[in-house]
N, C-alpha and C positions, 0 to 999 in steps of 0.2 A: 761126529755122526756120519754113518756112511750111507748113500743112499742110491738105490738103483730107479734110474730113470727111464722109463718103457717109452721107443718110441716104432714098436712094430705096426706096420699099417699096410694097405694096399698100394701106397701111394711112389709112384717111379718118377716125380716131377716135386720141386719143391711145393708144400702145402700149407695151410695155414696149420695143420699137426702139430709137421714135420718142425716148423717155425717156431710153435709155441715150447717142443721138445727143447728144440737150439738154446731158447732165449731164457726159459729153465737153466736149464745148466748152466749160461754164462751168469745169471744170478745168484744163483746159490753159490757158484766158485767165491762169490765175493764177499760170503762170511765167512770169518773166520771159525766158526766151529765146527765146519762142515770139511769132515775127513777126507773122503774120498765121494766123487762122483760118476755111479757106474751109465750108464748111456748104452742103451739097448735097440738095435734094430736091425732090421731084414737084410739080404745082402743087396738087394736093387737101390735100396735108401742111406746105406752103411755112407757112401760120398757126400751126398745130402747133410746128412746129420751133421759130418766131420764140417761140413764147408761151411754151412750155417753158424754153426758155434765159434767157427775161423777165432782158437786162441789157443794157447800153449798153456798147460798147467798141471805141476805132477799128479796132482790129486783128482786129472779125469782121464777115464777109460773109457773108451767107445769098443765097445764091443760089436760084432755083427754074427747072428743063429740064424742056424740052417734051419730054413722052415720055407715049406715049399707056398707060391703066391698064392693058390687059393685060399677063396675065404675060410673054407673050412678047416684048409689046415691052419692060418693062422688062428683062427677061432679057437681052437683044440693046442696048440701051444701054449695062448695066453695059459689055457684052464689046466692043462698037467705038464707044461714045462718051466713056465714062469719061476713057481712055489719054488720046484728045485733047485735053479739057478740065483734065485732072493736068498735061498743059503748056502748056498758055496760060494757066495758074495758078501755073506754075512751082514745082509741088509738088515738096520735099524729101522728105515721104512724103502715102502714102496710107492713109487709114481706111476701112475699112467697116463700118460698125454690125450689118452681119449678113452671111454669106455669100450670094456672087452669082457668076455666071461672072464669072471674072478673067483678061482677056486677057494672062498676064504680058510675052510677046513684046513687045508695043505696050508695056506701061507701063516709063516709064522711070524710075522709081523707088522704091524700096521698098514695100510693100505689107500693112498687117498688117490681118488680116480679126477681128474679135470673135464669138468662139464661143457662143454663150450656154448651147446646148444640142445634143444629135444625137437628135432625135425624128424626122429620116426616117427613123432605124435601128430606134430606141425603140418610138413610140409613132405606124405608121401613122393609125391613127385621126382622128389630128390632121390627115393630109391626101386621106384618102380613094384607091382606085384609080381609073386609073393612075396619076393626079396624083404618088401615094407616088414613084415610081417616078424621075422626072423631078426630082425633090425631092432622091433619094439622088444622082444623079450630079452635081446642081450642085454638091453637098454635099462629096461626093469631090473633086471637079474644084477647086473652091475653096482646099479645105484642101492641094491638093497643091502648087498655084501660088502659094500666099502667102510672102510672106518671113517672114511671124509671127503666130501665132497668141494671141488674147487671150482665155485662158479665164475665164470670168465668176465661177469658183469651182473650188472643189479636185476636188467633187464632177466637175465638168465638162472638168478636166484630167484627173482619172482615168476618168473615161469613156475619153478622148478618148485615151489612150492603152493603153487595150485593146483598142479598136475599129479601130485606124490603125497602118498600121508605123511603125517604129524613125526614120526619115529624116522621114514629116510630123509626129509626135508630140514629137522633140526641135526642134522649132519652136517649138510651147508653153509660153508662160508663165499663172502666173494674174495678171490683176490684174481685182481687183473692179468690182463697178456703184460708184460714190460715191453712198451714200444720206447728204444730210443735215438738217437739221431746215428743214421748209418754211416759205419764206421771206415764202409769203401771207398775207393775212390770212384770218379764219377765216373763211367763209361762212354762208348761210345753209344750213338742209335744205333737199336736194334733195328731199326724200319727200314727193309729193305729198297726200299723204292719213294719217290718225292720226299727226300730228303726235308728236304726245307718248307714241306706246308705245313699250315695249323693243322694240330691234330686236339682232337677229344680226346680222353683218355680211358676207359673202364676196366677194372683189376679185380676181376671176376671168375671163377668157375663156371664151366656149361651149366649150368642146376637151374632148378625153376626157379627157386628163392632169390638170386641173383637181379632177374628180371631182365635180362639183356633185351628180350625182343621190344620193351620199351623203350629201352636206348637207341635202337635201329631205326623203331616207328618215329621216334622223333628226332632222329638224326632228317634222315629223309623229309618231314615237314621243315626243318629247321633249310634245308637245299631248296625245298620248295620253294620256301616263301624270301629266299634270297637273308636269309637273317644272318648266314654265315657267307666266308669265303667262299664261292665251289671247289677250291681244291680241299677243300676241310676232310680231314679224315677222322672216323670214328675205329681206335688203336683198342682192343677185347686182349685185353692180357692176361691168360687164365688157362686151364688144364681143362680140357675135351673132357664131355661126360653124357650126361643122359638128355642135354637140350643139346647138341652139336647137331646133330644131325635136322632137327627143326631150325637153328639158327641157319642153316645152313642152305634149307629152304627156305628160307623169309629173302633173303640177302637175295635169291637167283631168281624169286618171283618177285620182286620189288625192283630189282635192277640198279641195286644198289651198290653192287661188286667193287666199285672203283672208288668207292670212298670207305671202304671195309676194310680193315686190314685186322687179323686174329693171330694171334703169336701166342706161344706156347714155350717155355723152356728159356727162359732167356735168364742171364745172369743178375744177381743184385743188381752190379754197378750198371749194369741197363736199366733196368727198372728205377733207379733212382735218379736217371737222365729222363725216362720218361713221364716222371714225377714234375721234374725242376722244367720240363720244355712243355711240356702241357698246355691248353686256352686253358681247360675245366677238365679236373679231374669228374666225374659220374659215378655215383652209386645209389642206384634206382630200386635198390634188394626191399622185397616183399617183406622181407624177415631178415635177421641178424643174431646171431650171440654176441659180437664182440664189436669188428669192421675194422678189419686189419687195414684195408689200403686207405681206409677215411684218417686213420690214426697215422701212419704213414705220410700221405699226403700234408698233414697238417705242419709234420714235421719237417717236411721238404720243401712247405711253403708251396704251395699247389692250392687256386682256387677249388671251391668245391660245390658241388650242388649234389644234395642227398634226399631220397626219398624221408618225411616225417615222422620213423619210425622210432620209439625209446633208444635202444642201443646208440644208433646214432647222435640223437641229442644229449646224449650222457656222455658221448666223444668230443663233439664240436662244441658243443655252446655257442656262442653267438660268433662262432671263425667260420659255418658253412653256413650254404642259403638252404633252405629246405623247399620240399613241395608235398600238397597231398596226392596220395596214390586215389584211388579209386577212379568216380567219374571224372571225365576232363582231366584224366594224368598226363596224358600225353602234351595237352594244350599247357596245362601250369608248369609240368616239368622243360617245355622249349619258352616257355617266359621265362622260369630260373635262370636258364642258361643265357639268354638274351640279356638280361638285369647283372649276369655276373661277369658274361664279356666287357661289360661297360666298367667293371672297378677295376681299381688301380691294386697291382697282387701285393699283398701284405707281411710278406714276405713269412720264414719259419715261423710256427709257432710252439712256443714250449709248452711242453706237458709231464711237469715234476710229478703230479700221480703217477705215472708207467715206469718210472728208475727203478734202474735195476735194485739200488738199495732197499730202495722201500720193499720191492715185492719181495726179494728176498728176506729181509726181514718179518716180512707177513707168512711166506711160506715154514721160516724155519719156526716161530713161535708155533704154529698150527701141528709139527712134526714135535716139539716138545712135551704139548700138552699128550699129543696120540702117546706117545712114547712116555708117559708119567704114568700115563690110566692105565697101558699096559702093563706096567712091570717091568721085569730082566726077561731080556725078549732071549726066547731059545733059540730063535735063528742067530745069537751072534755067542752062542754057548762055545762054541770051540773053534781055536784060531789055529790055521795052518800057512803054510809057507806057499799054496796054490793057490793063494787069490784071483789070481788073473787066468785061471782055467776056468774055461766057462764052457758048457753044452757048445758045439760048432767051433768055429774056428775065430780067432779075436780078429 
């Protein structure tokens, strides 16, 4: 089976996408009936893609199309360049790492787009007006055109089908992100500055959903009230977006500056030193599809304290502390953390749901049946010697 895997996006920083594109690919490579895997994206994230997947294997191609970074134009790629490229690749199916206009007419063969979450619907915030707007119909338009649906989690299947009628909802299946234990070596600290104090940890995006500015408000009662070190620092490891600039004023009207530190762009192997050296990992998200760094964390063996949301508890099970959001968040989220500097770390934990085999396995069954109901798919009607010419340049 050959399969093109779309990983076009906006995104010039590694993402959770960009991540989920990666960790696709290394799954699938690891069945054996899987021909060829074609790996599709921008030229800003072409490095990304390659570096994430970091393996060798004949049967994958990363390709990189010239498609210029606005949204419009990538919008208008997925929708009249994709199709063409699906067959001078002679794809059996298609993936999309995230929803995008899907021109199904043109595509000649099956089509399953990866759900991760519905935050045009959820949580405008995250894209601001009108933009929200423009968001929700791709969003619709996607879901209605796909032949199948990949939801990232339970939580995100049952969204998805309260939100969506009976006909695109039973398109739906779930199969997870594959989180499994990082393959890097462990780096150095990223933190430029006090090296050696305790640090917090939070592996966030600027977004609302995230909820960072709870983390700050109670970073700061937690210095108040003396419950931490004072050289304690609260470490925001995540890609600048639509809350940066509000995080940005909390921190300088708070005067919190010196126990903040925001980093952006750092390598794995940092990131999984800043896993292993952490007091408490945090993740305080209003909302979630999946919760990359909480699955992460678990795996690196990192205390954790997470806001009480499904997704979450469908991660941790009784390995993180929870708290509730609402009234007295602030107050219950600095007990969590308090109650969890006190235990002793428990070091990794395993999570056989997220192997690579298994998803892989759930992925390729899901492309057999697409590919039964279809028939003899016309995109792989005629075989030439140019496979590896693709629109742009490889």
């Amino acid at each position: 089976m050959k399969l093109v895997l779309v990983a076009v996006s906006a995104n010039s920083q590694l993402s959770g996408v960009t991540q989920h594109a990666a960790n696709v690919a290394r799954c699938l490579l690891m069945h054996s009936d899987v021909e060829a895997v074609h790996a599709i994206a921008a030229p800003w994230e072409h490095h990304l893609l390659r570096d994430a997947i970091a393996m060798e294997d004949p049967r994958l191609h990363i390709h990189c199309v010239h498609v210029d970074r606005s949204s419009l134009a990538r919008n208008l790629w997925y929708y009249f360049d994709l199709p063409s490229i699906a067959q001078q690749l002679r794809a059996d199916v298609v993936q999309l790492s995230h929803p995008a206009p899907l021109n199904r007419g043109k595509l000649r063969c099956p089509a399953v787009v990866t759900v991760h979450d519905l935050y045009p619907w959820d949580i405008p915030e995250n894209f601001g007006f009108p933009k929200v707007f423009l968001k929700r119909q791709i969003l619709r338009q996607c879901l209605r055109a796909a032949d199948a649906l990949a939801c990232v989690s339970d939580a995100t299947l049952e969204r998805l089908r309260k939100r969506e009628s009976a006909e695109t909802s039973s398109k739906a299946v779930r199969i997870c992100n594959c989180v499994e234990q990082s393959r890097v070596r462990v780096g150095r600290s990223p933190l430029m500055r006090s090296q050696n104090a305790p640090f917090l940890l939070c592996v966030a995006q600027h977004r609302r959903n995230k909820n960072i500015i709870l983390a700050l408000r109670t970073l700061r009662r937690l210095l108040r009230e003396k419950a931490v070190h004072p050289e304690t620092l609260l470490v925001i490891v995540g890609i600048p977006g639509p809350e940066t600039a509000i995080i940005h004023r909390f921190i300088e009207e708070t005067q919190i500056g010196n126990s903040v530190l925001l980093v952006s762009g750092i390598s794995e192997a940092e990131l999984q030193w800043c896993y292993r050296n952490c007091e408490v990992l945090l993740a305080p998200s209003l909302m979630a599809g999946f919760g990359w760094a909480v699955a992460e964390g678990l795996l690196a063996g990192s205390r954790i304290v997470c806001s009480d949301i499904a997704p979450f508890r469908e991660l941790g099970g009784d390995n993180c502390r929870y708290f509730a959001l609402g009234e007295k968040e602030e107050e219950a989220f600095a007990g969590a953390i308090r109650a969890t500097l006190k235990e002793h770390r428990r070091g990794p934990v395993a999570l056989p749901q997220f192997s690579g085999k298994l998803i892989a396995g759930e992925y390729m069954a899901l492309y057999r049946r697409l590919s039964e109901r279809a028939g003899p798919l016309a995109c792989a009607a005629e075989r030439s010697n140019e496979e590896q010419q693709i629109v742009g340049a490889r």
